[in-house]
N, C-alpha and C positions, 0 to 999 in steps of 0.2 A: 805167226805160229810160235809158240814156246814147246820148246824141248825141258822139262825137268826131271833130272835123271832119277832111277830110283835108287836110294841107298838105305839104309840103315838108319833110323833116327840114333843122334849117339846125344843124351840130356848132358845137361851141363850139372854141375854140383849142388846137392837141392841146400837151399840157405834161407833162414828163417829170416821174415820182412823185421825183425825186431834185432838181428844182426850180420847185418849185410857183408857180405866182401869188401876189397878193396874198392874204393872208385876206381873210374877208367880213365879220367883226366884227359879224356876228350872233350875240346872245346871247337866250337866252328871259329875258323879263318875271318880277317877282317872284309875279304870281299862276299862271304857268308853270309857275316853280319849286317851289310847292306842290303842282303835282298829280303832281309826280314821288315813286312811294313807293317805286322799286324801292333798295334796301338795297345799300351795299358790301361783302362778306364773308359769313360764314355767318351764318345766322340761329338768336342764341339765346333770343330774347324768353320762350318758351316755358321755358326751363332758369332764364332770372335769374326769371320772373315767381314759380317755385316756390323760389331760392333767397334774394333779397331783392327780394320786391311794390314796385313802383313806380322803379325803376331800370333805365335804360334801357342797350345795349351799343351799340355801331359798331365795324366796321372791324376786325372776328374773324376773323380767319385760320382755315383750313381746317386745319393742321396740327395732329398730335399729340393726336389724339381730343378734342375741346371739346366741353363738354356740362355735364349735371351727373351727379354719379355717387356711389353712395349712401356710398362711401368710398374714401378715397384717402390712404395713408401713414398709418394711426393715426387720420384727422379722419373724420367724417362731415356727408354732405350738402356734397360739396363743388363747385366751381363750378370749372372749367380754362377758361382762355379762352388766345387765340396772338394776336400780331400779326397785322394784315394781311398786312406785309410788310416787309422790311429801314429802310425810315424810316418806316412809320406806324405806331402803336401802336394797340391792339386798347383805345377809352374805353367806362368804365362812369360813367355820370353819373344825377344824379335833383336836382332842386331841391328844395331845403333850406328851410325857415322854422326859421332860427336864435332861440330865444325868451330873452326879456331875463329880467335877474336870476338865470340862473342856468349853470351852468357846463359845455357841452356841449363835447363830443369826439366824430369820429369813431374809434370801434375795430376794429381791421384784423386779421384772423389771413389769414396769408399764407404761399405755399411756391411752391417751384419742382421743378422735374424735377433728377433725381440730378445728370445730365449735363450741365445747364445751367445758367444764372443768366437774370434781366430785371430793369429798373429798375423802381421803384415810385413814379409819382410822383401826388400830391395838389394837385388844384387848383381854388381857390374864386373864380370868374367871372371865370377865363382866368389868376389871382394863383397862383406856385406855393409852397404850403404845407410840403412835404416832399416829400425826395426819398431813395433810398437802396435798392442794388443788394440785390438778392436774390437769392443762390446760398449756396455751402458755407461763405464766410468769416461771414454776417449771419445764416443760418438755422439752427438746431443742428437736427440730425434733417430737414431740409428741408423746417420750421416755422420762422415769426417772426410777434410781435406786436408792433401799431405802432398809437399813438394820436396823435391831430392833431388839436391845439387849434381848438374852432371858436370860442368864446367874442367874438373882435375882431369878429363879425358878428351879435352881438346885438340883435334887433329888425328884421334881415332878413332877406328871401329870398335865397338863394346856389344859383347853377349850381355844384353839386361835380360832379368829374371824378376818376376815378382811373382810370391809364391802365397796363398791361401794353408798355412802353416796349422793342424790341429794343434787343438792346448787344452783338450781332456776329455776330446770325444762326446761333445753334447752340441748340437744343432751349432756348427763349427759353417757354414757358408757364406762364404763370401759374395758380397756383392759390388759391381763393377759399373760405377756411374759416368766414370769418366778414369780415361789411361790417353793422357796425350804430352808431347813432349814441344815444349818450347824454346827458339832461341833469339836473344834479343840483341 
Protein backbone atom coordinates (compact mmCIF):
# COMPACT_ATOMS: atom_id res chain seq x y z
CA UNK A 1 0.00 0.00 0.00
CA UNK A 2 1.24 3.62 -0.68
CA UNK A 3 0.24 6.48 1.28
CA UNK A 4 0.76 9.81 -0.86
CA UNK A 5 -0.07 12.67 0.87
CA UNK A 6 -2.11 15.50 -0.52
CA UNK A 7 -0.47 18.89 -0.80
CA UNK A 8 -0.42 21.60 -2.93
CA UNK A 9 1.49 21.21 -6.25
CA UNK A 10 4.07 24.21 -5.83
CA UNK A 11 5.91 24.39 -9.88
CA UNK A 12 9.20 25.18 -10.18
CA UNK A 13 10.50 28.39 -12.19
CA UNK A 14 8.97 28.10 -15.71
CA UNK A 15 12.48 28.32 -18.08
CA UNK A 16 12.62 28.38 -21.74
CA UNK A 17 14.36 24.75 -23.34
CA UNK A 18 16.55 27.57 -25.40
CA UNK A 19 17.78 28.97 -21.96
CA UNK A 20 18.00 26.74 -19.29
CA UNK A 21 19.22 27.15 -15.61
CA UNK A 22 22.08 26.30 -13.90
CA UNK A 23 23.09 22.58 -14.33
CA UNK A 24 22.76 20.44 -11.10
CA UNK A 25 26.20 18.85 -11.39
CA UNK A 26 24.79 15.78 -10.34
CA UNK A 27 26.79 12.85 -11.29
CA UNK A 28 26.31 8.98 -10.32
CA UNK A 29 28.84 7.44 -7.85
CA UNK A 30 31.55 5.07 -9.11
CA UNK A 31 29.77 1.95 -7.65
CA UNK A 32 26.69 3.58 -9.97
CA UNK A 33 28.67 3.50 -12.58
CA UNK A 34 29.06 -0.29 -12.48
CA UNK A 35 25.67 -1.21 -12.48
CA UNK A 36 25.11 0.54 -15.73
CA UNK A 37 25.50 -2.46 -18.55
CA UNK A 38 23.43 -1.02 -20.97
CA UNK A 39 26.14 -0.97 -24.24
CA UNK A 40 26.58 1.96 -26.80
CA UNK A 41 25.94 0.52 -30.39
CA UNK A 42 25.19 -2.85 -31.69
CA UNK A 43 25.93 -5.68 -29.89
CA UNK A 44 28.56 -8.00 -31.26
CA UNK A 45 29.96 -9.99 -28.29
CA UNK A 46 28.07 -13.06 -29.68
CA UNK A 47 30.10 -12.60 -33.48
CA UNK A 48 33.70 -11.61 -31.80
CA UNK A 49 33.13 -14.33 -29.03
CA UNK A 50 33.13 -17.07 -32.18
CA UNK A 51 35.55 -15.09 -34.20
CA UNK A 52 38.48 -14.13 -31.64
CA UNK A 53 37.38 -15.75 -27.58
CA UNK A 54 38.05 -13.30 -25.17
CA UNK A 55 38.08 -9.73 -27.00
CA UNK A 56 35.90 -7.47 -26.18
CA UNK A 57 34.07 -4.70 -28.96
CA UNK A 58 32.34 -1.06 -28.15
CA UNK A 59 30.81 1.55 -29.96
CA UNK A 60 29.72 -0.62 -33.31
CA UNK A 61 27.68 1.18 -35.58
CA UNK A 62 24.71 -0.29 -36.94
CA UNK A 63 25.68 0.27 -40.50
CA UNK A 64 26.67 -1.77 -43.49
CA UNK A 65 25.67 -5.38 -42.15
CA UNK A 66 28.21 -6.01 -38.97
CA UNK A 67 28.34 -9.36 -37.95
CA UNK A 68 30.30 -12.28 -38.66
CA UNK A 69 29.94 -13.89 -41.96
CA UNK A 70 31.13 -17.11 -43.15
CA UNK A 71 32.88 -15.25 -46.06
CA UNK A 72 33.64 -12.11 -47.42
CA UNK A 73 35.98 -11.22 -50.65
CA UNK A 74 38.15 -14.53 -50.82
CA UNK A 75 38.70 -14.68 -46.66
CA UNK A 76 36.68 -16.77 -44.35
CA UNK A 77 35.08 -16.53 -41.08
CA UNK A 78 35.20 -12.93 -41.15
CA UNK A 79 34.24 -10.30 -38.64
CA UNK A 80 32.93 -6.40 -40.32
CA UNK A 81 32.42 -4.12 -37.64
CA UNK A 82 31.43 0.12 -38.49
CA UNK A 83 31.91 3.05 -36.52
CA UNK A 84 29.56 4.28 -34.17
CA UNK A 85 29.57 7.39 -35.81
CA UNK A 86 31.54 10.32 -37.61
CA UNK A 87 34.11 10.89 -34.59
CA UNK A 88 33.92 7.61 -32.48
CA UNK A 89 35.50 4.57 -33.80
CA UNK A 90 33.97 1.24 -33.50
CA UNK A 91 37.17 -0.50 -30.42
CA UNK A 92 38.05 -4.14 -30.37
CA UNK A 93 40.34 -4.62 -27.11
CA UNK A 94 41.13 -7.83 -24.84
CA UNK A 95 44.10 -7.62 -22.25
CA UNK A 96 47.26 -8.96 -23.09
CA UNK A 97 49.94 -10.81 -20.70
CA UNK A 98 52.85 -10.09 -23.03
CA UNK A 99 55.62 -12.98 -21.92
CA UNK A 100 59.26 -12.25 -21.41
CA UNK A 101 61.99 -13.82 -23.58
CA UNK A 102 60.43 -14.16 -26.40
CA UNK A 103 59.37 -12.23 -29.46
CA UNK A 104 55.49 -11.52 -29.67
CA UNK A 105 53.48 -9.62 -32.36
CA UNK A 106 50.20 -8.91 -32.94
CA UNK A 107 48.97 -10.34 -36.70
CA UNK A 108 46.28 -8.43 -38.35
CA UNK A 109 44.63 -9.55 -41.72
CA UNK A 110 42.37 -6.59 -42.66
CA UNK A 111 39.94 -5.21 -45.59
CA UNK A 112 37.64 -2.65 -46.20
CA UNK A 113 34.55 -2.20 -48.45
CA UNK A 114 35.23 -1.61 -52.36
CA UNK A 115 33.74 2.01 -51.90
CA UNK A 116 35.42 2.99 -49.00
CA UNK A 117 38.52 3.29 -46.85
CA UNK A 118 38.84 3.45 -42.41
CA UNK A 119 41.99 3.94 -40.33
CA UNK A 120 43.53 1.20 -38.50
CA UNK A 121 44.91 2.04 -35.58
CA UNK A 122 46.65 -0.16 -32.64
CA UNK A 123 46.89 0.74 -29.25
CA UNK A 124 48.75 -0.77 -26.16
CA UNK A 125 47.22 1.03 -22.60
CA UNK A 126 45.90 4.13 -24.45
CA UNK A 127 50.07 4.35 -26.39
CA UNK A 128 49.37 4.33 -30.07
CA UNK A 129 51.53 1.58 -31.84
CA UNK A 130 50.42 1.75 -35.57
CA UNK A 131 48.39 3.52 -37.56
CA UNK A 132 47.61 3.35 -41.44
CA UNK A 133 44.53 4.01 -43.71
CA UNK A 134 42.94 1.21 -45.22
CA UNK A 135 41.15 1.48 -48.60
CA UNK A 136 42.41 0.80 -52.51
CA UNK A 137 45.89 2.66 -52.15
CA UNK A 138 47.15 -0.07 -48.75
CA UNK A 139 44.92 -2.96 -49.67
CA UNK A 140 45.49 -5.05 -53.01
CA UNK A 141 42.18 -6.90 -53.65
CA UNK A 142 40.68 -5.22 -50.46
CA UNK A 143 43.07 -7.21 -48.19
CA UNK A 144 46.10 -6.08 -46.04
CA UNK A 145 48.48 -7.62 -43.58
CA UNK A 146 49.80 -5.68 -40.68
CA UNK A 147 51.97 -6.97 -37.62
CA UNK A 148 52.76 -4.78 -34.56
CA UNK A 149 55.51 -5.45 -32.55
CA UNK A 150 54.45 -6.24 -28.89
CA UNK A 151 57.94 -7.31 -27.70
CA UNK A 152 58.73 -3.53 -25.51
CA UNK A 153 55.88 -4.98 -23.00
CA UNK A 154 57.53 -7.98 -22.08
CA UNK A 155 56.52 -9.38 -18.73
CA UNK A 156 53.31 -7.25 -18.82
CA UNK A 157 49.83 -7.11 -19.05
CA UNK A 158 48.63 -4.55 -21.78
CA UNK A 159 44.98 -3.07 -22.62
CA UNK A 160 45.34 -3.66 -26.61
CA UNK A 161 42.82 -1.65 -28.57
CA UNK A 162 42.29 -1.74 -32.29
CA UNK A 163 40.05 0.49 -33.31
CA UNK A 164 37.97 0.73 -36.90
CA UNK A 165 38.74 4.73 -36.98
CA UNK A 166 36.17 6.87 -39.51
CA UNK A 167 38.07 9.23 -41.91
CA UNK A 168 35.02 11.05 -43.80
CA UNK A 169 31.98 9.01 -43.24
CA UNK A 170 31.60 7.04 -46.51
CA UNK A 171 31.11 3.19 -46.33
CA UNK A 172 34.02 3.34 -43.43
CA UNK A 173 33.74 -0.79 -42.41
CA UNK A 174 35.95 -2.63 -41.41
CA UNK A 175 36.74 -5.99 -41.83
CA UNK A 176 38.36 -8.65 -39.71
CA UNK A 177 40.04 -11.65 -41.28
CA UNK A 178 42.31 -12.57 -38.84
CA UNK A 179 43.33 -10.72 -35.06
CA UNK A 180 45.69 -13.16 -33.56
CA UNK A 181 48.84 -12.64 -31.43
CA UNK A 182 52.05 -14.56 -31.64
CA UNK A 183 55.07 -15.48 -29.60
CA UNK A 184 58.18 -16.95 -30.78
Amino acid sequence: MFVLPIEAPKPSRFEQCWQPGPVANSKFTEAEMKQITAGVGKDLKEALGKFAPGWKVTACGEAMETGLFAEVDGKKNVLVTHPLDEQTACVLSKKVAVPTGKKTALLLTVGHDPRGDWELIVKADGKELFKKAVGKETAKDTWMDAEVDLSAFAGKEINLQLLNEPTGWSFEAARWAKIAIESK
